[in-house]
N, C-alpha and C positions, 0 to 999 in steps of 0.2 A: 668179873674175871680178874684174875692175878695176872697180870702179862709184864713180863720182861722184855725190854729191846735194846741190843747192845751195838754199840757204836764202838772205831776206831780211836774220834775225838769228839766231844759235845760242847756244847757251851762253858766259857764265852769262847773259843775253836766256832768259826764259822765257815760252812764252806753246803753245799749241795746234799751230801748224807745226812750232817747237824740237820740239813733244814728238814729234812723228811722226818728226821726222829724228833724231831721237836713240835713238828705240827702236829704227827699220830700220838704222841704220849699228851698233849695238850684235850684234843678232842676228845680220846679214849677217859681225861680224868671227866671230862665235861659233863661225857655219859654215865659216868659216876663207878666208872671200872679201878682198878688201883693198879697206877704203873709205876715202874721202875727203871731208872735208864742205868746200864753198866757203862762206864768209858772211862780214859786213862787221867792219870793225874794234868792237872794244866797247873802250871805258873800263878803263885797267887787262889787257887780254887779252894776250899776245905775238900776234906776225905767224903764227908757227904753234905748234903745240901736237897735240901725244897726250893722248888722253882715250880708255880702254875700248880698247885696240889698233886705234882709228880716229886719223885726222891728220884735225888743223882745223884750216885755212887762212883769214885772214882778212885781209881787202883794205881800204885806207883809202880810203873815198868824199871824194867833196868835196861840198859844200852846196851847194845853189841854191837860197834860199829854202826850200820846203819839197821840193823833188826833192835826192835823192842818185842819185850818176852813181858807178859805179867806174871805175878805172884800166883803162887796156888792157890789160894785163897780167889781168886778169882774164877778159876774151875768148880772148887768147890760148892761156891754160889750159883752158880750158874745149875749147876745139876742139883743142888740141893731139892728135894722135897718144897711141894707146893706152888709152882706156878703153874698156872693153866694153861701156856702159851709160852713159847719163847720163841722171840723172834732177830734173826741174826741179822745185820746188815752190812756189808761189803765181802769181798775177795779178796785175796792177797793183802789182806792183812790181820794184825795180829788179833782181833779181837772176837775172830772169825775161825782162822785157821790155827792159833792154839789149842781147837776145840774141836776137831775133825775127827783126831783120835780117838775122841770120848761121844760122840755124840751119840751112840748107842748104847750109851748107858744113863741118857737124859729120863726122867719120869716123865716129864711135861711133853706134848708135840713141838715140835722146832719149825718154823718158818724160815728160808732164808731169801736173801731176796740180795744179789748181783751189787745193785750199781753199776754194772756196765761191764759186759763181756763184749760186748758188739763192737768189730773191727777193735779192740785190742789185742786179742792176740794174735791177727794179722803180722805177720813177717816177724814171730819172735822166734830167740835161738831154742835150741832143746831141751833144755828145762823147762823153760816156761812153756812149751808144749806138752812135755812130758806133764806138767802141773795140772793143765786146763784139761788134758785126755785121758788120766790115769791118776792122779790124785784128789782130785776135787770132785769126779763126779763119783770115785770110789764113797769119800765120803757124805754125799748126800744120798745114797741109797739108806741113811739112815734119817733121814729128814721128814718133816710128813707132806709140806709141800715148796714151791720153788715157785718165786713167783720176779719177773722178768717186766723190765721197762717201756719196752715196744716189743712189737713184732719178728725183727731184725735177731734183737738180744736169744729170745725165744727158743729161734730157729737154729741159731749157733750152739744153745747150751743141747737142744738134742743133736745134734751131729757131735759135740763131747761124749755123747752116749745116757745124760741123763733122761730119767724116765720120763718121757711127755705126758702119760697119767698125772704124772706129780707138777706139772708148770701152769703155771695162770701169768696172764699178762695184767698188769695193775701199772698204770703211769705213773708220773709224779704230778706234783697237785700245787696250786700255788694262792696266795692269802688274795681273796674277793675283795675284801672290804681297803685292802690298802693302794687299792686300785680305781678304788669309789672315784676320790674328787682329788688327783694328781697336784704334789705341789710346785712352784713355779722357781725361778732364780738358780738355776745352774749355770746357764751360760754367763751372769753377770756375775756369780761368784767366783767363778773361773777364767774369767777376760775371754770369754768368747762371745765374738760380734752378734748379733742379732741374726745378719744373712747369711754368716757360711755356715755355709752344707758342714753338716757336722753328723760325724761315724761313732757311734757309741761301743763299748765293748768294758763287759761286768764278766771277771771274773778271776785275776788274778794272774800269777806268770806262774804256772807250771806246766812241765814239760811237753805236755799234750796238747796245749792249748795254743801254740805255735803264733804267740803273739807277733812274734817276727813278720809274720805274715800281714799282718794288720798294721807294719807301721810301713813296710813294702805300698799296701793298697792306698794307703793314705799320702804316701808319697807320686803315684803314680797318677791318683785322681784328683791332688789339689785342692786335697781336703782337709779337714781339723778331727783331728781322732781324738778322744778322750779314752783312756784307761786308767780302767780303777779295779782296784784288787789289791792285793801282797804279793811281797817276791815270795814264790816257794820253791824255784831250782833255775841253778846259774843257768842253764841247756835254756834257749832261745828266753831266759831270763829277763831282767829288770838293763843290772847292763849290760847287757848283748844290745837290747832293745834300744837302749838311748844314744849307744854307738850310733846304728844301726838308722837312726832319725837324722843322728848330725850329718852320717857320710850322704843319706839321700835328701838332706832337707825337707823329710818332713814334719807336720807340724803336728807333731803328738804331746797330747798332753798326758806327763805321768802319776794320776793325783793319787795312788794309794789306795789303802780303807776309809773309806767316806761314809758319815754317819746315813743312815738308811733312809732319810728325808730328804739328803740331798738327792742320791741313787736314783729315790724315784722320778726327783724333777728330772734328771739327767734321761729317764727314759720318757717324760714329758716332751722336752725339748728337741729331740736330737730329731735327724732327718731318716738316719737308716741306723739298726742293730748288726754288729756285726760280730761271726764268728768264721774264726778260720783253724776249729782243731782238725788234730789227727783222728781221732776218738774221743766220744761223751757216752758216758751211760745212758743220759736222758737229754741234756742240755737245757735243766729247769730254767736259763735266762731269754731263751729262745722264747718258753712260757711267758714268763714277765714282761719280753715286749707287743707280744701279743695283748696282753689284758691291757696295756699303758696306749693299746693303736697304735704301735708302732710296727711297720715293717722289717723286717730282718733279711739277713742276708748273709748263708752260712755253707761252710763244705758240708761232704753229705755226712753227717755226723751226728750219732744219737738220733734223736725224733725229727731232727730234721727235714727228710723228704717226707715223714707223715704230715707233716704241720706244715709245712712249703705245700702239698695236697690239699691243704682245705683251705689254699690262696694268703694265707700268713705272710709267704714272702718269697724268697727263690734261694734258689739251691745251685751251686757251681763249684766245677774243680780249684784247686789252689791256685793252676796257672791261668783261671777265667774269672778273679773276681774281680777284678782292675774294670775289665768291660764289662762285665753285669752291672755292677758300681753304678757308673758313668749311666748306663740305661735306665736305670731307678732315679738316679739325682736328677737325668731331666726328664723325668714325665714325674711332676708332682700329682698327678692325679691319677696313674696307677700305682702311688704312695698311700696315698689317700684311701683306695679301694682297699687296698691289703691289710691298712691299719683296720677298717671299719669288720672285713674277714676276719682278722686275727682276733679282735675283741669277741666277737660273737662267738667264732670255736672256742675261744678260749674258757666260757660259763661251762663247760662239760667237764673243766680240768680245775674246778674249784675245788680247795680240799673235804669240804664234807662229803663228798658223794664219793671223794677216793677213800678215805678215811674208810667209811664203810664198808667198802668193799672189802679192804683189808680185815676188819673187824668177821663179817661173815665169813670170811675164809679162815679167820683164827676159831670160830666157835665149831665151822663144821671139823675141821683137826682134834679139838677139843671132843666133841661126841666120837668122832673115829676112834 
């Protein structure tokens, strides 16, 4: 098959979408299909590029304030004749919704697939209602299917009014093998002592991710937080955050993007995973501390209460995770159980079997 998947941003741009399209367009070349990633110009990138026997194609937007618009040429390609499959990935953004207008005039079937409607558009103003209730699901009545992260996501997009003939639920999926045999030396890279209780949290400072919150818990349980990620919006931001440690004392460490060897010792080492968004699509880190055994500990956000279900870890409101905390750090041995839980569920959410799935779903579109 000819299949296209078009991303917001792709490599070297890392973030939870990148890793989805970079694992299906690796698999899919494996199986010996031929893929194409569309995505925006990066800094430093060529216009196209091979990575992994897939082609990246990358289009230079222009700025408008804070909207980015691509070039026609990048419609054009996109409908052009000849792909077997096109497959969109995210909302509310450009790479997706430049293309709403025209999606009824694609030759190929169109897949599109969220990234996360579930509890975000909880308590937005009227546009953004107006968006998610009358323009969005306007536009996928021309799509051939719609396929959603959990359960949750699912159920929200048909109360949008899209057609639930057209939705499949498909998770996200995460790399087996680099889970295999965990490397070691985080805490001594990072002057973190041997014994304290240490909070881990991968994922960067954006707006949703209410790191604020995490340096709060860290203060309140006398613990050693580690965060790693990029700044990507001042709102409960990088320094908001570091304010935020010096006025409560606590002891958070702000290390950035870390090469992917260290990440994993860090989810090796640490005692608990912690997340405190507002909203996740999926929360693929939630995944990764499952496969590394480690227990997590998160608001109800994304897949959360699915995977806090099959003993992964627990699940508490913003103003309850100070005392869940505290009740995991001292029972090291219902630490332990959660980790050995979470590893086990976690073999169902390898990427081949998801990969798959998504692949049958692209060929029965294909024959329809």
């Amino acid at each position: 098959m000819r299949i296209l998947l078009t991303c917001h941003r792709f490599w070297p741009s890392v973030g939870g979408t990148e890793e989805v399209v970079e694992q299906l367009a690796r698999h899919y070349v494996a199986l010996g299909h031929d893929v194409t990633v569309f995505s925006s110009d990066e800094p430093g990138a060529p216009e196209r590029e091979e990575r992994d026997g897939y082609l990246i194609r990358r289009f230079p937007l222009q700025r408008r304030g804070k909207f980015r618009f691509p070039p026609k040429s990048y419609r054009e390609a996109v409908l052009a004749p000849g792909w077997d499959v096109v497959h969109l990935h995210g909302q509310r953004v450009w790479s997706t919704d430049y293309l709403y207008r025209h999606l009824k005039r694609s030759p190929a079937p169109v897949v599109f697939t969220a990234h996360g409607f579930f509890q975000r558009s909880q308590g937005t103003p009227l546009l953004s209602d107006l968006y998610y209730r009358v323009v969005m699901p306007r536009a996928l009545r021309h799509v051939a299917a719609v396929t959603a992260l959990t359960g949750p996501e699912r159920d929200e997009l048909v109360s949008f009014g899209v057609d639930p003939r057209k939705l499949h639920v498909i998770p996200n999926g995460f790399v087996e093998a680099e889970f295999a045999a965990l490397p070691r030396g985080f805490r001594a890279r990072h002057g973190i002592a041997p014994g304290a209780p240490l909070l881990l949290y991968v994922g960067g400072f954006y707006r949703n991710k209410r790191c604020d919150r995490l340096v709060e818990l860290a203060a309140d349980t006398g613990t050693t937080l580690a965060l790693v990620g990029k700044e990507a919006h001042p709102e409960h931001g990088l320094a908001e955050c570091k304010a935020l440690a010096a006025r409560t004392g606590a002891d958070a460490r702000f290390l950035g993007v870390l090469p992917r060897q260290d990440v994993l010792a860090g989810y090796a080492e640490a005692d608990l995973f912690v997340l405190a968004s507002d909203f996740e699509g999926f929360g693929l880190v939630l995944l990764e501390a499952m496969a590394a055994g480690l227990p997590f500990l998160s608001t109800p956000c994304g897949a959360a209460p699915d995977l806090a279900a099959l003993g992964a870890g627990a699940v508490a409101a913003p103003g309850a995770l100070a005392l869940r905390a505290k009740e995991l750090l001292d029972d090291p041995e219902r630490r332990k159980a959660m980790g050995r839980k979470g590893r086990a569920a976690a073999a169902s959410y390898a990427w081949p079997p998801i990969a798959k799935r998504y692949l049958d779903l692209y060929e029965a579109v294909a024959r329809r």
